[in-house]
C-alpha positions as YAML, in Angstrom:
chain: A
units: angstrom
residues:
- id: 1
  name: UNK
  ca: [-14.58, 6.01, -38.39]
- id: 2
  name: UNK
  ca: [-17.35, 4.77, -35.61]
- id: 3
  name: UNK
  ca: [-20.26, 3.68, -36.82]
- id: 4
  name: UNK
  ca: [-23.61, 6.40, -37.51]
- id: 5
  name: UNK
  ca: [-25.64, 5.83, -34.05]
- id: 6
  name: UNK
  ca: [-28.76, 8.13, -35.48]
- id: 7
  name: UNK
  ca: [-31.10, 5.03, -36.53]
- id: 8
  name: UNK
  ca: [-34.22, 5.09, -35.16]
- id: 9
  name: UNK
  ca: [-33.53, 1.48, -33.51]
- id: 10
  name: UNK
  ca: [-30.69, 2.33, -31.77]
- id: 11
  name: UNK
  ca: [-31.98, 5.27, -30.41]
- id: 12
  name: UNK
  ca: [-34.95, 2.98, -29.03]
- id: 13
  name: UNK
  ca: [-32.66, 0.42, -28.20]
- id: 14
  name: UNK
  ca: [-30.04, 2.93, -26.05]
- id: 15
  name: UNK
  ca: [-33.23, 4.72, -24.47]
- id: 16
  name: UNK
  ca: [-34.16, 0.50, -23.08]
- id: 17
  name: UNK
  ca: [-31.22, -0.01, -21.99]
- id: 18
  name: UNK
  ca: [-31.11, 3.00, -20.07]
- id: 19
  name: UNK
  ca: [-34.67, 3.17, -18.43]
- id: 20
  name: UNK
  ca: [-33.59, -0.80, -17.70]
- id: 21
  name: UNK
  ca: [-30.60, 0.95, -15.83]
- id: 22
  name: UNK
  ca: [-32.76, 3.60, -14.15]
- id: 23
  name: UNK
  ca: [-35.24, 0.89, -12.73]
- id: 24
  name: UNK
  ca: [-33.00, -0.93, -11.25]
- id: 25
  name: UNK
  ca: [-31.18, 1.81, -9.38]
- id: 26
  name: UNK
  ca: [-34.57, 2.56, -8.25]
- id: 27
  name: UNK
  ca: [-35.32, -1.06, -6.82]
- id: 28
  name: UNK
  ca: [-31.84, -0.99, -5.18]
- id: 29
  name: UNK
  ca: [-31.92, 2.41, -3.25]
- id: 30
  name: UNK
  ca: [-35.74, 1.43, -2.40]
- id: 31
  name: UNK
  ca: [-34.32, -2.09, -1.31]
- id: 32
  name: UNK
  ca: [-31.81, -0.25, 0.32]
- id: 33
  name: UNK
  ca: [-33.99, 2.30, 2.50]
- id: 34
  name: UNK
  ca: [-36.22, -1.04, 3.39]
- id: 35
  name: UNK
  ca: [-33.49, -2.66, 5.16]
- id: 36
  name: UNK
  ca: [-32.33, 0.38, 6.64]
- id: 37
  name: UNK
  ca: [-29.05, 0.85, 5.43]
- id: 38
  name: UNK
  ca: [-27.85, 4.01, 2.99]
- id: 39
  name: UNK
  ca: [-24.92, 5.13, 2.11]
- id: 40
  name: UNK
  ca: [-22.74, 7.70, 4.14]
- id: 41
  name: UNK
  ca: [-24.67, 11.52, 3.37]
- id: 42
  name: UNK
  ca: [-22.34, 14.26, 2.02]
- id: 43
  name: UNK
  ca: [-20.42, 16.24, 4.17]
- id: 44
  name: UNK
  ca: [-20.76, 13.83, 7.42]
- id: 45
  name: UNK
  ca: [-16.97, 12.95, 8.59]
- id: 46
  name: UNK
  ca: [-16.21, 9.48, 7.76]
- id: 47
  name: UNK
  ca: [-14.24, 7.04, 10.53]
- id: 48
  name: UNK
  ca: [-10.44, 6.46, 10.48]
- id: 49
  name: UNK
  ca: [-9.76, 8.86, 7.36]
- id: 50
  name: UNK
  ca: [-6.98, 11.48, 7.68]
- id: 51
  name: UNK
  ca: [-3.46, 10.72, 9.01]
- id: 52
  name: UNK
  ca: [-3.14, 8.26, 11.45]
- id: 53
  name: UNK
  ca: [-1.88, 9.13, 14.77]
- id: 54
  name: UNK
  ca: [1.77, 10.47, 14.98]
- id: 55
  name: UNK
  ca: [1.99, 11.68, 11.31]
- id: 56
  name: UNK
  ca: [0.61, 14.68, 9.06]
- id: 57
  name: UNK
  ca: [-1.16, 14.25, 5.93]
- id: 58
  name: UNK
  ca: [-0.07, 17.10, 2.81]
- id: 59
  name: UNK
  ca: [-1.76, 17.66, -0.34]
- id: 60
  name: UNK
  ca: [-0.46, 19.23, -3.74]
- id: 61
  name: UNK
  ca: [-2.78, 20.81, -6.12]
- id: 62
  name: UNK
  ca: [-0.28, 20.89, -8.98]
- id: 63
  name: UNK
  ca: [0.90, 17.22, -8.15]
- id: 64
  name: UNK
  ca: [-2.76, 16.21, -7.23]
- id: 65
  name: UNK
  ca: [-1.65, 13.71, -4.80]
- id: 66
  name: UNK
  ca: [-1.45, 13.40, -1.06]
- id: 67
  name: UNK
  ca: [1.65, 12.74, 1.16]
- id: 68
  name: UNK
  ca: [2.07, 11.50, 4.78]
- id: 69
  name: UNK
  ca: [4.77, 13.33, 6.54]
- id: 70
  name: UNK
  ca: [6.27, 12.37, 10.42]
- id: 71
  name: UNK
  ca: [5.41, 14.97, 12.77]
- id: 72
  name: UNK
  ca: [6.62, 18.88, 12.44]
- id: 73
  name: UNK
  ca: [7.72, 18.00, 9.22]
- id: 74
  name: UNK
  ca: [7.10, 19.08, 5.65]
- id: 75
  name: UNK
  ca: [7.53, 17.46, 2.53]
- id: 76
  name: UNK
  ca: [10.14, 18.23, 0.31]
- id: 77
  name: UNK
  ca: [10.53, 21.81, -1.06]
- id: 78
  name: UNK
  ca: [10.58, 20.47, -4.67]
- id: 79
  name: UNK
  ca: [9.61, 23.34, -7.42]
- id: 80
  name: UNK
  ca: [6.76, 23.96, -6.93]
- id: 81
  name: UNK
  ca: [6.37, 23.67, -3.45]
- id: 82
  name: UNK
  ca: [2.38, 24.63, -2.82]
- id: 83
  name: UNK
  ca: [2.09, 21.65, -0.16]
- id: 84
  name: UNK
  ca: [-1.08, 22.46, 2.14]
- id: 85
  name: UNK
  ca: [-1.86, 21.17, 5.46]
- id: 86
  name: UNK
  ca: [-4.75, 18.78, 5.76]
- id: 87
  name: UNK
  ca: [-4.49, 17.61, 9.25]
- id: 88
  name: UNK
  ca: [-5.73, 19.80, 12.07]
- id: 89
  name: UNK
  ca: [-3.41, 21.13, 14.61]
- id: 90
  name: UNK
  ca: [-2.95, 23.22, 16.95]
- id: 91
  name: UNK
  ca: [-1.50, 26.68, 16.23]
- id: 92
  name: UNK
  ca: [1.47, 25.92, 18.79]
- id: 93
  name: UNK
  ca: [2.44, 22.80, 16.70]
- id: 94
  name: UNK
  ca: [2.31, 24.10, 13.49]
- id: 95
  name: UNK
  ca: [4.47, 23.05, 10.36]
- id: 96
  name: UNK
  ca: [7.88, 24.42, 10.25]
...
């Protein structure tokens, strides 16, 4: 069995530990914003990811897992075969 964590000192010594935390992620993001630099925003594209050039880039939901492919080519029609395109092409050179 784990051990009771309901005494009054650990609770106090947990909630230090975590404002100690929280402070500190505060003096690093304002550190941060000081020099200038943050991190990347959500939803902007990032550089070089997707499929580099000359290959197509699949993803499985029931596999979870993502699979680079040559051009015009899917991956194999294993059961069960829910691959989705995730690079963007054009309608004319769509998967076959």
């Amino acid at each position: 069995m784990s051990p009771r964590r309901n005494y009054g000192f650990e609770r106090r010594r947990r909630e230090v530990q975590r404002q100690t935390r929280q402070v500190a992620k505060r003096e690093r993001r304002a550190e941060r914003e000081a020099q200038g630099t943050v991190g990347p925003e959500m939803g902007e594209p990032q550089d070089g990811a997707g499929a580099p050039a000359g290959r197509w880039e699949w993803f499985s939901p029931s596999r979870g897992r993502v699979v680079l492919t040559n051009l015009r080519e899917r991956p194999p029609a294993d059961a069960p075969d829910d691959w989705q395109l995730l690079t963007d092409v054009a309608p004319a050179n769509g998967p076959t």
